[in-house]
Rosetta silent file (secondary structure, phi, psi, omega in degrees, C-alpha in Angstrom):
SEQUENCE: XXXXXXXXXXXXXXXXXXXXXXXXXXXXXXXXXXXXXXXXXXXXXXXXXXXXXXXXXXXXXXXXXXXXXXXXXXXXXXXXXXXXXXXXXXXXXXXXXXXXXXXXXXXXXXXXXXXXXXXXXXXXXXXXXXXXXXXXXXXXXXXXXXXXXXXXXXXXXXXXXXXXXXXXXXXXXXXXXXXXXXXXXXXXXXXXXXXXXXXXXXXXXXXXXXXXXXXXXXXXXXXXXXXXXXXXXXXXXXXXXXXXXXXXXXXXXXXXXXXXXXXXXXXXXXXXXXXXXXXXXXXXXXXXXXXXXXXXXXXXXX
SCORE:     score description
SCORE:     0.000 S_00000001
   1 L     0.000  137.950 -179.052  -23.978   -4.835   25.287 S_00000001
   2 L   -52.763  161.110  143.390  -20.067   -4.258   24.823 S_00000001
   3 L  -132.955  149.116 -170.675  -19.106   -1.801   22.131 S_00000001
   4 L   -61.811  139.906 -178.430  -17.141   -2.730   19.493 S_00000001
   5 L   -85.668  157.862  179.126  -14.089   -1.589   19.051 S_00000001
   6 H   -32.225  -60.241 -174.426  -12.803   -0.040   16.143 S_00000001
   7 H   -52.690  -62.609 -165.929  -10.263   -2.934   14.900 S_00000001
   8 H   -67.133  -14.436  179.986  -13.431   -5.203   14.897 S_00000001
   9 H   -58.368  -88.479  167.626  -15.342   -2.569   13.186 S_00000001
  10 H    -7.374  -42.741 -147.192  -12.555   -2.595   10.304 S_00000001
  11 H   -87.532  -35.633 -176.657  -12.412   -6.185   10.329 S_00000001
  12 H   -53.646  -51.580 -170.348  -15.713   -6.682    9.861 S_00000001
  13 H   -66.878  -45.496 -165.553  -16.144   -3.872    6.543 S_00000001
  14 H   -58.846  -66.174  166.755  -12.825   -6.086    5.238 S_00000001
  15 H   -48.146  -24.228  174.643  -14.619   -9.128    5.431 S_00000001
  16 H   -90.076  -52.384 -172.166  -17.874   -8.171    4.117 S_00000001
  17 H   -78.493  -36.407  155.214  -16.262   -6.445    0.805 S_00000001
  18 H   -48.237  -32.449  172.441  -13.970   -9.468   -0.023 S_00000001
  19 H   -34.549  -46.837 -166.279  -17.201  -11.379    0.228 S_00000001
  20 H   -98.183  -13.151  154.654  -18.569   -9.881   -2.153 S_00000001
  21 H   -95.975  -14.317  135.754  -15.483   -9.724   -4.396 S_00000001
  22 H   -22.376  -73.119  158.943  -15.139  -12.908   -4.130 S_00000001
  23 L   -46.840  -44.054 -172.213  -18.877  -13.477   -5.484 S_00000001
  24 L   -80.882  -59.967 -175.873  -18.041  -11.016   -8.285 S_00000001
  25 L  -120.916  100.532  178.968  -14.482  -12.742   -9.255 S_00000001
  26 L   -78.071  -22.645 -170.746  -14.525  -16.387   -8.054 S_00000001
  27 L   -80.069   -7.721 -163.377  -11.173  -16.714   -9.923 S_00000001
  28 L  -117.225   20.047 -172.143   -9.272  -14.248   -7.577 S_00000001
  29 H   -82.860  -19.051 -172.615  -10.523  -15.932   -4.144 S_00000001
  30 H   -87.639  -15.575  169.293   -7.508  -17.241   -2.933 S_00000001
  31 H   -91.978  -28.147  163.494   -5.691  -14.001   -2.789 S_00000001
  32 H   -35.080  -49.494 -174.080   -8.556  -12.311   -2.141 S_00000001
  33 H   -98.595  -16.336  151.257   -9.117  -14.372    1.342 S_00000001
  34 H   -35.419  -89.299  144.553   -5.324  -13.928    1.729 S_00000001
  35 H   -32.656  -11.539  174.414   -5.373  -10.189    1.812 S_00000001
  36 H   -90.078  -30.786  174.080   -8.139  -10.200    3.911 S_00000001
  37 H   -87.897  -27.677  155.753   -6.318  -12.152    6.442 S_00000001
  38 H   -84.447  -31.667 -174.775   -2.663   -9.889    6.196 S_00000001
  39 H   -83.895   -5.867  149.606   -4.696   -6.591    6.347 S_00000001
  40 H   -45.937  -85.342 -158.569   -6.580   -8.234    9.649 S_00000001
  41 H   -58.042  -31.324  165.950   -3.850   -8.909   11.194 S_00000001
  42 H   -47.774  -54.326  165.264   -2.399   -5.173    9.908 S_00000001
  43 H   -46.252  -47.736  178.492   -5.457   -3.671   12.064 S_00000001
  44 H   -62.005   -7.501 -145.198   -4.771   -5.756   14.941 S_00000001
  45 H  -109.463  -59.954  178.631   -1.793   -4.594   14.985 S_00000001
  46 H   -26.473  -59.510 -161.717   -2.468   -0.645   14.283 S_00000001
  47 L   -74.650    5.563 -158.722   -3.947   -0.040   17.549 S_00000001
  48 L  -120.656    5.853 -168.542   -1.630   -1.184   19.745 S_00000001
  49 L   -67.897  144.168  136.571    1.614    0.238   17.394 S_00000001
  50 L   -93.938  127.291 -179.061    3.868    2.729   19.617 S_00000001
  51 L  -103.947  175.002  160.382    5.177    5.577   18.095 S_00000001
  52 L  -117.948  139.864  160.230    7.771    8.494   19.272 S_00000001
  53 L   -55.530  112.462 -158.666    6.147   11.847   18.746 S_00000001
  54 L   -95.030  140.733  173.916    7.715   13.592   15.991 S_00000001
  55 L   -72.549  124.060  175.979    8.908   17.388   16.807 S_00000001
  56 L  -161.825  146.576  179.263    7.421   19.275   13.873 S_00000001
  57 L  -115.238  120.900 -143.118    6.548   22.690   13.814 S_00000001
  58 H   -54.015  -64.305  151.373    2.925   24.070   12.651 S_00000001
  59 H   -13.702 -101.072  179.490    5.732   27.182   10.549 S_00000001
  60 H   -15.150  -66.965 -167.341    7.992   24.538    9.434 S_00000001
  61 H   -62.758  -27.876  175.866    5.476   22.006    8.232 S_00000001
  62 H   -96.556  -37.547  175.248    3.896   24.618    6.105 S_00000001
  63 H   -76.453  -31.003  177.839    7.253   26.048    4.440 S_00000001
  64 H   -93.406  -39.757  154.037    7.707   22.647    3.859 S_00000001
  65 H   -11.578  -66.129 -159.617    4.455   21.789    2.144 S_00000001
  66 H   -77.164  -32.663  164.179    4.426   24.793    0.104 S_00000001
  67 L   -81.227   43.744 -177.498    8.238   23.753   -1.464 S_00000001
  68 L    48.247   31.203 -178.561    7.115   20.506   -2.188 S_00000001
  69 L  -110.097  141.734  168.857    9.381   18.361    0.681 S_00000001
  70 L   -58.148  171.765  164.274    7.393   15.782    2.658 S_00000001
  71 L   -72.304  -18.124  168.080    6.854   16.264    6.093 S_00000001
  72 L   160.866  156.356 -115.155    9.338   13.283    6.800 S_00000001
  73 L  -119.806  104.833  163.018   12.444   10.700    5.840 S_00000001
  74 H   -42.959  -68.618 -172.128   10.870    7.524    6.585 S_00000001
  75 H   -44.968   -6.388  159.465   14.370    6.194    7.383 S_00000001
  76 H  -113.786   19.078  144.036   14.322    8.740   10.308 S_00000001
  77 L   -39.872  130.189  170.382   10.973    7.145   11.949 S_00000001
  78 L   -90.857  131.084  160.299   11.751    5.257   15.005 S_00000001
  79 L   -64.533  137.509  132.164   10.139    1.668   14.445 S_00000001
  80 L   -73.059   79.701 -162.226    8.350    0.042   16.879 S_00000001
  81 H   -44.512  -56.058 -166.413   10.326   -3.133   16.196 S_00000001
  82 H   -45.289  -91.097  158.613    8.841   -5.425   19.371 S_00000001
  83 H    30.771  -70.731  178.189    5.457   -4.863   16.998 S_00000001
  84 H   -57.111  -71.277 -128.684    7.282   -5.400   13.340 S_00000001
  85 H   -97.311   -0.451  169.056    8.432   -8.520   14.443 S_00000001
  86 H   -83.846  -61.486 -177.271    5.224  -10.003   16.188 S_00000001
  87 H   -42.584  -72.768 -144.932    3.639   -9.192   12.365 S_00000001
  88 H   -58.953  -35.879 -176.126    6.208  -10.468   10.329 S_00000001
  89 H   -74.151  -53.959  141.174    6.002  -13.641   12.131 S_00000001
  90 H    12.375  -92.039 -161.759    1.849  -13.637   12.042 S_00000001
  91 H   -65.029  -30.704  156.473    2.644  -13.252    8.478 S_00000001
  92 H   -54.767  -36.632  176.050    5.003  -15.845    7.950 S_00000001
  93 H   -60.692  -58.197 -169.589    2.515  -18.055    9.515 S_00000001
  94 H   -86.039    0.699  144.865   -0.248  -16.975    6.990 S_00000001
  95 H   -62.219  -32.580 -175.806    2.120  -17.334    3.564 S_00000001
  96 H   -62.266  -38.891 -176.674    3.117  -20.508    4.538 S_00000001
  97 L   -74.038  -16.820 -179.239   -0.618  -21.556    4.071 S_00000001
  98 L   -88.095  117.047 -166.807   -0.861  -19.634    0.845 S_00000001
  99 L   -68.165   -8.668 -167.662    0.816  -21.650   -1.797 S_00000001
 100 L   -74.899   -8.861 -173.816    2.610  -18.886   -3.932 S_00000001
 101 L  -137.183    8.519  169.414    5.135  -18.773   -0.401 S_00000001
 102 H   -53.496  -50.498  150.907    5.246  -21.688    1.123 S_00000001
 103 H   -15.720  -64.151 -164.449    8.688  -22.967    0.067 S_00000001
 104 H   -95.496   13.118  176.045   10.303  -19.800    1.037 S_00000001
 105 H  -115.598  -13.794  150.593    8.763  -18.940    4.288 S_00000001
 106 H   -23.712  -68.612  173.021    9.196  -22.795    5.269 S_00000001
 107 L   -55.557  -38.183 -157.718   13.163  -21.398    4.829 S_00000001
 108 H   -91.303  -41.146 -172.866   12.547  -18.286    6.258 S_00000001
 109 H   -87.061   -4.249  147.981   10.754  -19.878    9.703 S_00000001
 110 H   -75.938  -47.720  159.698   13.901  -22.072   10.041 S_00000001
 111 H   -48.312  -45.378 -164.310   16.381  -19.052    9.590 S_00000001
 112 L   -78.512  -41.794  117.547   14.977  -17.578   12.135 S_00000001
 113 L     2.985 -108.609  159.444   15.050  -20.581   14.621 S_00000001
 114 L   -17.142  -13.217  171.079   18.613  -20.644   13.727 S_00000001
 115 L    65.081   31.533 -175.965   19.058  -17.174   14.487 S_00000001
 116 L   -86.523  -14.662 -169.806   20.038  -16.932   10.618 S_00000001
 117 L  -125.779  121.093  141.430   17.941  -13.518   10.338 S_00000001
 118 L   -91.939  119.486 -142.065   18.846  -10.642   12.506 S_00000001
 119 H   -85.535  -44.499  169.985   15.171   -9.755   12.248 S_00000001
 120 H   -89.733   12.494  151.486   15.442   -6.138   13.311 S_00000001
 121 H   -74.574  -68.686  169.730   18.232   -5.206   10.748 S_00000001
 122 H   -18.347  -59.661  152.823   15.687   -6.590    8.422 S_00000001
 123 H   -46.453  -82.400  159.580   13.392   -4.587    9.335 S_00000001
 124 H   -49.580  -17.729  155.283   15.336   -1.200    9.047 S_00000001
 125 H   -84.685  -37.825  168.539   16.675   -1.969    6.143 S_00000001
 126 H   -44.319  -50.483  167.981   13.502   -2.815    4.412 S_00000001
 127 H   -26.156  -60.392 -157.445   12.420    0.944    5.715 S_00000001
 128 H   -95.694    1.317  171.517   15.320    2.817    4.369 S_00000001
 129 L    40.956   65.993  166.052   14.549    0.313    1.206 S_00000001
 130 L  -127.474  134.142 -159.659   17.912   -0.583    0.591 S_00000001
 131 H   -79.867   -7.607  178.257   17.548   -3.408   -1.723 S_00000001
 132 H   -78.486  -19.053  177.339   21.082   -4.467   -1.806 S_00000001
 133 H   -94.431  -33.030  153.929   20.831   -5.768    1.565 S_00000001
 134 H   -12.853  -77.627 -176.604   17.633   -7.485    0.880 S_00000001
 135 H   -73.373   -3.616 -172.765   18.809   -9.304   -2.337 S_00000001
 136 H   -85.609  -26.266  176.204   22.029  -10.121   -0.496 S_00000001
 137 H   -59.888  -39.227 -151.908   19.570  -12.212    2.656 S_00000001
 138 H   -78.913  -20.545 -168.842   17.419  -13.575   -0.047 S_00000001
 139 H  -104.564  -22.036  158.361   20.259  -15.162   -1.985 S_00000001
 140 H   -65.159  -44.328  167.512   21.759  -16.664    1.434 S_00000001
 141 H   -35.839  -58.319 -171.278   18.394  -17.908    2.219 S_00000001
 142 L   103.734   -6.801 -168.049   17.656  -19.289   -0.708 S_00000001
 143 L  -135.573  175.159 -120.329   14.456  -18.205   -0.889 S_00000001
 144 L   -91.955  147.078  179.687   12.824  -15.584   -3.410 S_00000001
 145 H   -60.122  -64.996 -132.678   13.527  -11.065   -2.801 S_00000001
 146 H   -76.036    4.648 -171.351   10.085   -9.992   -3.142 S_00000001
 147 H   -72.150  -57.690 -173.244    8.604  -12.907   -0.443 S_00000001
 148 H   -35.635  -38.503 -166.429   11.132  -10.726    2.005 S_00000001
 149 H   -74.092  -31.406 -152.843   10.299   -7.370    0.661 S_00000001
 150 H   -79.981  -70.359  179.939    6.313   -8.721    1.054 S_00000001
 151 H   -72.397   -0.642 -177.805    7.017   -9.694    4.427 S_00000001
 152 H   -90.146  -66.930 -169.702    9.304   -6.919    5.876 S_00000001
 153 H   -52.010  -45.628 -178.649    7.381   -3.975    4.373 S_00000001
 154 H   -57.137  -36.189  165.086    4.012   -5.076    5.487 S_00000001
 155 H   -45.721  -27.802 -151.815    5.427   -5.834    9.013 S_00000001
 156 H  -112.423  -38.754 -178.146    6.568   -2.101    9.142 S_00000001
 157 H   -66.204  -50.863 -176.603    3.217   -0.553    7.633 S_00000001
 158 L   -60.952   16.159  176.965    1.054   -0.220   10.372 S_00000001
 159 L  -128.289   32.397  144.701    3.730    2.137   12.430 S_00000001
 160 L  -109.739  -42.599  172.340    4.176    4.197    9.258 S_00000001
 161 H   -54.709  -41.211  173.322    0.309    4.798    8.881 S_00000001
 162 H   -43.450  -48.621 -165.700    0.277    5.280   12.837 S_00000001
 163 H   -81.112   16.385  161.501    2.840    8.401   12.376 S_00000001
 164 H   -63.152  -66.355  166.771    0.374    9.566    9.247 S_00000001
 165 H   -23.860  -30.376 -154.628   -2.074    9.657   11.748 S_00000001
 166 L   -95.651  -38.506 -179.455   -0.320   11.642   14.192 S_00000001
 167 L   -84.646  -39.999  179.569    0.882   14.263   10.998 S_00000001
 168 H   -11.214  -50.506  168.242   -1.909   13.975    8.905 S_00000001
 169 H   -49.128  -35.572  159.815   -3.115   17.401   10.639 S_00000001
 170 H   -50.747  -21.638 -142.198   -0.041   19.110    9.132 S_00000001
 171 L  -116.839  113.195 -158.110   -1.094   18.367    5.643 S_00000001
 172 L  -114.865  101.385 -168.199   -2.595   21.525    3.702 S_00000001
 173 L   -80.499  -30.896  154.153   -4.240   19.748    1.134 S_00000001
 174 L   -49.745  -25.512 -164.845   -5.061   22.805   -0.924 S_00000001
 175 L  -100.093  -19.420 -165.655   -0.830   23.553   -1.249 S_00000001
 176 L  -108.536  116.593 -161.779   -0.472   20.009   -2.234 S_00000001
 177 L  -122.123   39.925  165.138   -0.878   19.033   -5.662 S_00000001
 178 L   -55.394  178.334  166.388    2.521   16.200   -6.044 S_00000001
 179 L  -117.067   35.012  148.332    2.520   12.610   -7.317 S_00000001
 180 L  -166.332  166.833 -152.018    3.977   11.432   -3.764 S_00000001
 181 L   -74.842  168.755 -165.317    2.856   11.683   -0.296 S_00000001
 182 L  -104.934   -5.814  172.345    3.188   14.847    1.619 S_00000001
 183 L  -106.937  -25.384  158.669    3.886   12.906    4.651 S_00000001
 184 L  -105.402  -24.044 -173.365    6.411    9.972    3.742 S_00000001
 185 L    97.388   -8.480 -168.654    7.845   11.277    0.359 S_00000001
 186 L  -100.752  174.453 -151.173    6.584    7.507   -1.212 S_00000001
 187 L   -87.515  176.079  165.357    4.514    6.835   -4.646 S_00000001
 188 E   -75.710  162.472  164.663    0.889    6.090   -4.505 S_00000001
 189 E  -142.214    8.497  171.628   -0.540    2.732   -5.625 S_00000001
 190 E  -172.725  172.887  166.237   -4.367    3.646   -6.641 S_00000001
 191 E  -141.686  146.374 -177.881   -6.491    6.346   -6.731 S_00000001
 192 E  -107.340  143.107  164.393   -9.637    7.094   -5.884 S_00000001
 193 E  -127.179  126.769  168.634  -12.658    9.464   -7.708 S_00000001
 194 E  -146.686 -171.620  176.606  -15.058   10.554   -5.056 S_00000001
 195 L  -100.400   93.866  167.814  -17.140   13.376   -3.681 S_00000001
 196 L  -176.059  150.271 -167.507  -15.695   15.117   -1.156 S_00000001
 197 L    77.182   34.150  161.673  -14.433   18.699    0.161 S_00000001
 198 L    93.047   -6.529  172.701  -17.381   20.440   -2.025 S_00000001
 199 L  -109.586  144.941 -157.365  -15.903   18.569   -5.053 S_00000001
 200 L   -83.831  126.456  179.374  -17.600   16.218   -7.394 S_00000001
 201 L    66.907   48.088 -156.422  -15.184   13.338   -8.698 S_00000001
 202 E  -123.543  115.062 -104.993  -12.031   14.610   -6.899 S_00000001
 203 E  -138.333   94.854  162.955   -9.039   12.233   -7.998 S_00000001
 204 E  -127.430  162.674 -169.246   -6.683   11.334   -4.607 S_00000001
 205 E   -97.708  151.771 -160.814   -4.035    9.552   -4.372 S_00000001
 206 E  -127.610  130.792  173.591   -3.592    6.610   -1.818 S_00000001
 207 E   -53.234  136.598  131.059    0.413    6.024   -0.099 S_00000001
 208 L   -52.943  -12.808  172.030    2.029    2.913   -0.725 S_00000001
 209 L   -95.239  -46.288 -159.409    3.816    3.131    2.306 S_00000001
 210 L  -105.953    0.176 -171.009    1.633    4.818    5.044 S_00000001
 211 L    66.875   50.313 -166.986   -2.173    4.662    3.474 S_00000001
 212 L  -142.066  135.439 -149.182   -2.241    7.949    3.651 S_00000001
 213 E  -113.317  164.000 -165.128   -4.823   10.080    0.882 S_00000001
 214 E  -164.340  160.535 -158.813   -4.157   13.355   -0.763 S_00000001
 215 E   -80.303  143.986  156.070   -5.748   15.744   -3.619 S_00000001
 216 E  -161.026  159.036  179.164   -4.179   15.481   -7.404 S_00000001
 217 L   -55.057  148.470 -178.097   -5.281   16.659  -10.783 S_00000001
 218 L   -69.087  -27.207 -174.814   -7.657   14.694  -12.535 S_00000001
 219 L  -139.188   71.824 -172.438   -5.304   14.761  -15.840 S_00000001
 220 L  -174.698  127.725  165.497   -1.934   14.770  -15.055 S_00000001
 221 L   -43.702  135.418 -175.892    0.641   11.769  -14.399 S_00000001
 222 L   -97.377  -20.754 -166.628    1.452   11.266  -10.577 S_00000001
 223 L   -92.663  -30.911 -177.090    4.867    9.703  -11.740 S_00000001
 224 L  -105.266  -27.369 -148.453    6.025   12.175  -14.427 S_00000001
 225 L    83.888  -15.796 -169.616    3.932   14.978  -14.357 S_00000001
 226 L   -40.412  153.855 -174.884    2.758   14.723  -17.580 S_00000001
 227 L  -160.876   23.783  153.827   -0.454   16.979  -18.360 S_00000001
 228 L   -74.774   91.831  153.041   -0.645   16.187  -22.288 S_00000001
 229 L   -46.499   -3.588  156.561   -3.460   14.878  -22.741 S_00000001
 230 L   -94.646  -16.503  162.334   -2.974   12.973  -26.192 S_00000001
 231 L  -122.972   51.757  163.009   -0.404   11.170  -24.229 S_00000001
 232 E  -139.279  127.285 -166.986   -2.515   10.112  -21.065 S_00000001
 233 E  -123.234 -169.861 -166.668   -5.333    7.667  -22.001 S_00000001
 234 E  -173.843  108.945  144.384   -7.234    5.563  -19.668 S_00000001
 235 E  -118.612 -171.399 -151.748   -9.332    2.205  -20.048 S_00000001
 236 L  -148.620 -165.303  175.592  -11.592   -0.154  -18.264 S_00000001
 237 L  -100.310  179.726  152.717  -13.313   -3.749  -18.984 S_00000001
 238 L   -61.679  -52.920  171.309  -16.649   -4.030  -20.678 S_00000001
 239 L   -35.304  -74.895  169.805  -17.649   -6.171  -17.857 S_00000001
 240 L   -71.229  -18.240  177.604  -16.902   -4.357  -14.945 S_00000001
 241 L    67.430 -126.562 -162.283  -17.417   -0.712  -16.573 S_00000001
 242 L  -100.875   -5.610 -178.715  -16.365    2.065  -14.856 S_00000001
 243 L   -54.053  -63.923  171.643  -15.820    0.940  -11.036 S_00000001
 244 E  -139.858  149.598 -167.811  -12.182    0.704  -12.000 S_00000001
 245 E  -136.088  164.977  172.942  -10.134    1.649  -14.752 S_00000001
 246 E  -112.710  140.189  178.172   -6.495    2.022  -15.557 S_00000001
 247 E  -113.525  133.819  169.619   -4.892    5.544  -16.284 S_00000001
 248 E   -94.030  129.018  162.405   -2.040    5.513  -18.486 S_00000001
 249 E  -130.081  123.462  174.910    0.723    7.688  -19.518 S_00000001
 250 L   -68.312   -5.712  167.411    2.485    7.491  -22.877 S_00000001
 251 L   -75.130  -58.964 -151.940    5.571    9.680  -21.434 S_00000001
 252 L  -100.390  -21.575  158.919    6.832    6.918  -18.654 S_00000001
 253 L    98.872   -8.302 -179.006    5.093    3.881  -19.649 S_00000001
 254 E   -91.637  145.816 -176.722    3.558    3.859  -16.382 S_00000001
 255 E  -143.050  170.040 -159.705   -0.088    3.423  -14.696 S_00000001
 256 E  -146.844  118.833 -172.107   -2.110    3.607  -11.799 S_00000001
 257 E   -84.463  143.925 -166.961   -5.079    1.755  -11.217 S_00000001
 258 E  -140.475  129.336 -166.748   -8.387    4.351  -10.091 S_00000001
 259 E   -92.618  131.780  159.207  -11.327    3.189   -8.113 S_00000001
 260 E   -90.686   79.688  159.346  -14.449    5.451   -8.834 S_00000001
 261 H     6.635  -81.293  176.075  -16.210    5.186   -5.820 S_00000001
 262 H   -56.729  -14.892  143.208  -19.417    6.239   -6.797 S_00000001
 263 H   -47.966  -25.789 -104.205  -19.633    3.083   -9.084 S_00000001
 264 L  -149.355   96.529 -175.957  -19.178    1.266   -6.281 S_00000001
 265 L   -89.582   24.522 -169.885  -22.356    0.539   -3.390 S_00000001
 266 L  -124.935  166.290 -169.943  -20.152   -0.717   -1.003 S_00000001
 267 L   -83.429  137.118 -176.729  -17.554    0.987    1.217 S_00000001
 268 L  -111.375  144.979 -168.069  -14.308    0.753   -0.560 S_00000001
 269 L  -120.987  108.935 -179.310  -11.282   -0.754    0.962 S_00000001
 270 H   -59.579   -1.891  175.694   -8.592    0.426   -1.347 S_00000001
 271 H   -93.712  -46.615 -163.097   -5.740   -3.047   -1.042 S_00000001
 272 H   -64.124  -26.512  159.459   -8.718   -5.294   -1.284 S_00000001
 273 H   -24.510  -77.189 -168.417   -9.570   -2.821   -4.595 S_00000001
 274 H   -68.514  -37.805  161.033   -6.591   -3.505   -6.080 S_00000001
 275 H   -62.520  -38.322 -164.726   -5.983   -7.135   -5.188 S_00000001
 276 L   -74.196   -2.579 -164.717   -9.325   -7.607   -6.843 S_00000001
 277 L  -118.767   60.319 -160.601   -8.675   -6.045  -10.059 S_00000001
 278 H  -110.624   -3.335 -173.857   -5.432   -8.022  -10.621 S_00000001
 279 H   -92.468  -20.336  172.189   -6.784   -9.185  -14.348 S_00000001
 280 H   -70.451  -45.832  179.012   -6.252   -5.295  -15.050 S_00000001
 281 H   -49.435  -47.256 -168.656   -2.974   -5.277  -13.638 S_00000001
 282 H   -78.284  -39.189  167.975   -1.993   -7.929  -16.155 S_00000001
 283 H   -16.131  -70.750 -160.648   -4.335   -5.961  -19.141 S_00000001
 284 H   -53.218  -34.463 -167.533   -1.930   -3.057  -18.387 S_00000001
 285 H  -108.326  -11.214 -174.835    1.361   -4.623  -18.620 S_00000001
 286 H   -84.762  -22.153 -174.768    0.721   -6.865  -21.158 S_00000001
 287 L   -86.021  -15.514 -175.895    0.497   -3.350  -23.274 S_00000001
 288 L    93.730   43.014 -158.317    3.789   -2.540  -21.764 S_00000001
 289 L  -152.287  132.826 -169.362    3.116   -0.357  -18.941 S_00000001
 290 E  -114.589  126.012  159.903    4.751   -0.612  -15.371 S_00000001
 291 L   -34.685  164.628  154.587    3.274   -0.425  -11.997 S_00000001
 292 L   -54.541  153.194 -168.152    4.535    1.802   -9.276 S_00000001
 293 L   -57.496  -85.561 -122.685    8.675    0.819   -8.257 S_00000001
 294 L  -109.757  107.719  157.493    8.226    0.051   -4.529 S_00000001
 295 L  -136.282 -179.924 -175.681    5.282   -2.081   -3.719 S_00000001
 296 L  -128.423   45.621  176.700    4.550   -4.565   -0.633 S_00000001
 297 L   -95.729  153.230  150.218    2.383   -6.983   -2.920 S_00000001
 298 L  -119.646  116.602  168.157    2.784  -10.539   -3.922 S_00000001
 299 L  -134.485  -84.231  160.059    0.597  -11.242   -6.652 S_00000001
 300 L   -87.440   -3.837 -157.565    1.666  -11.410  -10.131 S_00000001
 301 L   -98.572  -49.391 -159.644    5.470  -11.166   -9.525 S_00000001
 302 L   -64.389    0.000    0.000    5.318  -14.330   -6.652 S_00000001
């Protein structure tokens, strides 16, 4: 008998835990089988991503740790572009079937035809996230910023988690106690409480850019710092308990949704988490409280 490769491994754990969030929240299925179908095609993608080897130094890497600078300026990452641009179409293909994008990727799969999108300027600028070139495409187009932002960034993540991979080793998890990754510099977009490294409940943080997870205080703001604790609060549904809850902070107005694991009998695949909890998402904001800046989501915004 063959053995399975990794990617099918993944695909497989993806597919089994929307199932089953699905089954749980019947009301969330269509993004729910959505996301299941762009983080597929992100895996297919992963293994076959080329990177250039970044020169870093074991000295270096540690002086920079310990002053709190990332290990490196996404915008000086070489993209594999050939890669990006296989995804982003993939992914044009599967918004178009998803009604919240059809419209605009309809637009967007014509531009491109037309040679209307220089695809791998698109691509580097979504990297270096400068949004002025973005909103200036999306407004030629015609068709909405964040479907661009949705599709560019996502196109680009599985060659920023590849160079995670490759640094990850670098990363002295004891020196680092930030609110942003020690390897891109970008915010988190959940957290996790698990068991692991001899500690019980131990509160990490997950990249929004590269997936890549890292130690922080259990009671303390990843965006501000805050570490009052009469102004960081935290709630959850009745329903759902304790699986996931939203942490709050009354300095910045901001929150972060946190998976407890050990609620949880299934292996957890933090985007399909987060897509799944998206009635929290609104909970949170409806209270006045804002999300991380930079996300690659379409959900409630779309």
């Amino acid at each position: 008998m063959a053995k399975k490769k990794k990617s099918d491994t993944e695909v497989e754990k993806i597919k089994h835990r929307v199932k089953g969030m699905v089954k749980e929240r019947p009301s969330h299925k269509e993004v729910l089988e959505f996301y299941k179908d762009v983080i597929t095609e992100q895996y297919l993608v992963l293994s076959k991503v080329k990177i250039t080897p970044v020169e870093i130094d074991k000295d270096d890497a540690k002086e920079k740790i310990m002053q709190g600078f990332p290990l490196v300026e996404k915008k000086a990452l070489i993209l594999d572009i050939p890669s990006a641009i296989r995804l982003f179409k993939k992914l044009c293909k599967l918004l178009s079937r998803y009604k919240k994008g059809v419209h605009d990727t309809e637009k967007i799969t014509q531009a491109l035809r037309k040679k209307e999108i220089d695809l791998p300027e698109l691509l580097k600028q979504a990297e270096s996230e400068n949004d002025e070139y973005i909103t200036a495409l999306s407004k030629k187009l015609q068709v909405k910023e964040d479907v661009l932002v949705f599709l560019a960034r996502n196109s680009i993540k599985p060659i920023y988690e590849s160079y995670a991979k490759e640094l990850k080793d670098f990363v002295d998890q004891e020196r680092w106690w930030k609110g942003y990754c020690p390897i891109c510099g970008s915010e988190p977009y959940i957290a996790e409480l698990k068991n692991e490294g001899g500690a019980e409940g131990a509160r990490f943080l997950i990249c929004s850019s590269c997936n890549f997870e890292w130690r922080f205080n259990r009671l303390k703001c990843p965006f501000c710092e805050n570490q009052d604790h009469e102004k960081l609060r935290y709630f959850y549904t009745e329903k759902e308990g304790r699986a996931c809850r939203v942490d709050v902070c009354e300095k910045c107005k901001r929150y972060i949704k946190t998976i407890d694991t050990k609620e949880i009998w299934e292996e957890v695949i933090p985007l399909i988490e987060d897509i799944g909890t998206l009635h929290l998402d609104i909970l949170a904001q409806k209270e006045g409280y804002k999300k991380e800046g930079k996300t690659s989501e379409l959900t409630t915004n779309a």
